[in-house]
C-alpha positions in Angstrom: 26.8 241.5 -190.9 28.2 240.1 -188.0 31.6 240.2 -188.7 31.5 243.2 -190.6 30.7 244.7 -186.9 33.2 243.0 -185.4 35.6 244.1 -187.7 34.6 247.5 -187.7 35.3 247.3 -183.5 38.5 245.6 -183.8 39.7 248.7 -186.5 38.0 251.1 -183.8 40.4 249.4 -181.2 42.8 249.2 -183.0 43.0 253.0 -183.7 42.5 253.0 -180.1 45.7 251.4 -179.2 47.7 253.2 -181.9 46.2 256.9 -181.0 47.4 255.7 -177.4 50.7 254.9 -178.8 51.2 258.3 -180.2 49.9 260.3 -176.9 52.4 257.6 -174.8 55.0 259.0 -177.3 54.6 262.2 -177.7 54.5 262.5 -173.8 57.7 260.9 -173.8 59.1 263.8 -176.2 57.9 266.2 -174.1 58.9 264.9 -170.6 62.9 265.1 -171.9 64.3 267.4 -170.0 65.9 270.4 -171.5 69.6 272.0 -171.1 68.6 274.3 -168.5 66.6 272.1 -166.6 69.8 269.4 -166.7 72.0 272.5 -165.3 69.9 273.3 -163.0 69.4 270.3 -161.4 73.7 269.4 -161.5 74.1 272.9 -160.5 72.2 272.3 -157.2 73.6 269.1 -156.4 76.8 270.6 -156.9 76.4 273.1 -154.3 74.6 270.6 -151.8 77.9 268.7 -152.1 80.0 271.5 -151.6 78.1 272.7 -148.1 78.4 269.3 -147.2 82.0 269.4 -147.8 82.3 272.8 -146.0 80.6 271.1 -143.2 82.6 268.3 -142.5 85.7 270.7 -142.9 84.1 273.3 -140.2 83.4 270.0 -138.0 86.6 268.2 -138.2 88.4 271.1 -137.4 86.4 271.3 -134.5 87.2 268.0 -133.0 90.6 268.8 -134.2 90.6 272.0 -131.7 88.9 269.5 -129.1 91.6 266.9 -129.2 94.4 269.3 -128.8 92.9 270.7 -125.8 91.9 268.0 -124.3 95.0 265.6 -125.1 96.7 266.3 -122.1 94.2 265.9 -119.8 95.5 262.6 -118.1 99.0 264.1 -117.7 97.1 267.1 -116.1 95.0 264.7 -113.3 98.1 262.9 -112.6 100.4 266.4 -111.4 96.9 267.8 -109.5 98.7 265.3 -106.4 101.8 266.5 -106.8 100.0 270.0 -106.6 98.6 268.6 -103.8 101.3 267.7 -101.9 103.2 271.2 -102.7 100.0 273.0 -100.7 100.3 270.3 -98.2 104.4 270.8 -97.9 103.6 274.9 -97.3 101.3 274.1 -94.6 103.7 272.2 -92.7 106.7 274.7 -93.5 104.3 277.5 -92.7 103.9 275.9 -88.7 107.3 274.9 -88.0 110.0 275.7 -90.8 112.6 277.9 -91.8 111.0 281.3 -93.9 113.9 280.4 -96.0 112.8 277.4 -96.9 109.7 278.2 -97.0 110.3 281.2 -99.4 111.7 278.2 -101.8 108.9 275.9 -101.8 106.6 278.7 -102.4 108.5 279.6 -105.6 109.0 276.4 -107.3 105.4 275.7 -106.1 104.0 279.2 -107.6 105.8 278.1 -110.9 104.5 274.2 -111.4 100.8 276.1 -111.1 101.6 278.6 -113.9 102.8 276.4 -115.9 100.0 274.4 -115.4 97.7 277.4 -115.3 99.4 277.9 -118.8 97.8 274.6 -120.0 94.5 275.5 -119.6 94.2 274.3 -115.8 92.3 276.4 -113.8 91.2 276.4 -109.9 87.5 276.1 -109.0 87.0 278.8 -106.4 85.1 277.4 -103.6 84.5 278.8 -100.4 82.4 278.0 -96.7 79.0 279.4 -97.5 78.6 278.9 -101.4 75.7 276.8 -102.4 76.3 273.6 -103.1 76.2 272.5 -106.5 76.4 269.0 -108.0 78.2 270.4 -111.4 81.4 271.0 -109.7 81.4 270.2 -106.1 81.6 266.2 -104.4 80.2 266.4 -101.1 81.8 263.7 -99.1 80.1 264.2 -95.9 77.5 266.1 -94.3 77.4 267.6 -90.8 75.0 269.3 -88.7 75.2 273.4 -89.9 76.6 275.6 -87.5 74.3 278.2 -88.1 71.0 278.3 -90.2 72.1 280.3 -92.9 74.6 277.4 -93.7 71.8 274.9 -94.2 72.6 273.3 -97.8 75.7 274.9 -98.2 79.2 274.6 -97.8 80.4 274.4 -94.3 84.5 273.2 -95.2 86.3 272.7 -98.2 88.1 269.3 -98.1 90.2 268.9 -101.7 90.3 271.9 -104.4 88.7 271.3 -107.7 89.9 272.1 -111.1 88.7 272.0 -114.3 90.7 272.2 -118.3 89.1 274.7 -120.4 85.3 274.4 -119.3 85.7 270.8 -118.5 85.7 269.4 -114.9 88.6 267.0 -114.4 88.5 267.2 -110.3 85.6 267.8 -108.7 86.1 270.0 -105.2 85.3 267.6 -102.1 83.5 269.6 -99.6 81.6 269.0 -96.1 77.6 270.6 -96.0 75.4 271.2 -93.6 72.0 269.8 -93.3 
């Protein structure tokens, strides 16, 4: 009787394992995905890649546009001296030279700045009284303010300050008062 029970159980089990089976199987038959659901899912990873591409187009064309602008930026820090020493030269004509000559230097100098203006370059306008701003202005000293209003603000503008397209590339040196 004994092993007519046990063999009954092991049959049970056994019918066990092989109605598993078919469940395991018939879940694997219906798990395949179908045409549509294949499409879909190419069809969206098909038009992730394509905004990706479309992305890195958009953004090298931007740092394209960057570097162009920005390429001639050392040539432009290295001509703000001899723009320097053209304001300087009209100064000193301006006191003691011939209008001739001074008429002259004030046109070749009026040309090298448009041609730099042209560039991009462009002159920070700074005046005595503007408030003092760390974005655009170097103080290089400070003195005692000739009048209260003047207290944190410009009191003398020392070197101009330029900038290439919205980027700073010469700070203007200025004296504040405290």
């Amino acid at each position: 009787m004994e092993n007519q029970e046990i063999n009954e159980e092991n049959i049970n089990t056994q019918e066990d394992i092989n109605t598993q089976a078919e469940d395991t199987v018939q879940e694997n038959v219906t798990e395949t995905p179908t045409a549509e659901e294949l499409l879909a899912v190419e069809k969206d990873r098909y038009i992730r890649l394509y905004a990706e591409f479309e992305n890195y187009k958009k953004r090298t064309s931007k740092e394209k546009m960057e570097f162009f602008q920005y390429a001639n930026q050392e040539m432009m820090i290295s001509m703000l001296a001899v723009l320097d020493d053209f304001e300087r030269a009209l100064k000193e004509i301006a006191k003691n030279g011939n209008p001739s000559d001074l008429q002259g230097v004030e046109l070749i100098y009026q040309k090298f700045k448009n041609k730099l203006t042209e560039k991009g370059l462009k002159t920070m306008e700074v005046a005595a009284g503007d408030v003092f701003d760390v974005d655009f202005h170097e103080a290089i000293t400070q003195i005692p303010s000739p009048s209260e209003d003047l207290k944190g603000k410009i009191v003398d503008v020392i070197e101009t300050g330029y900038t290439l397209g919205d980027k700073v590339i010469r700070f203007a040196k200025v004296v504040t008062g405290n």
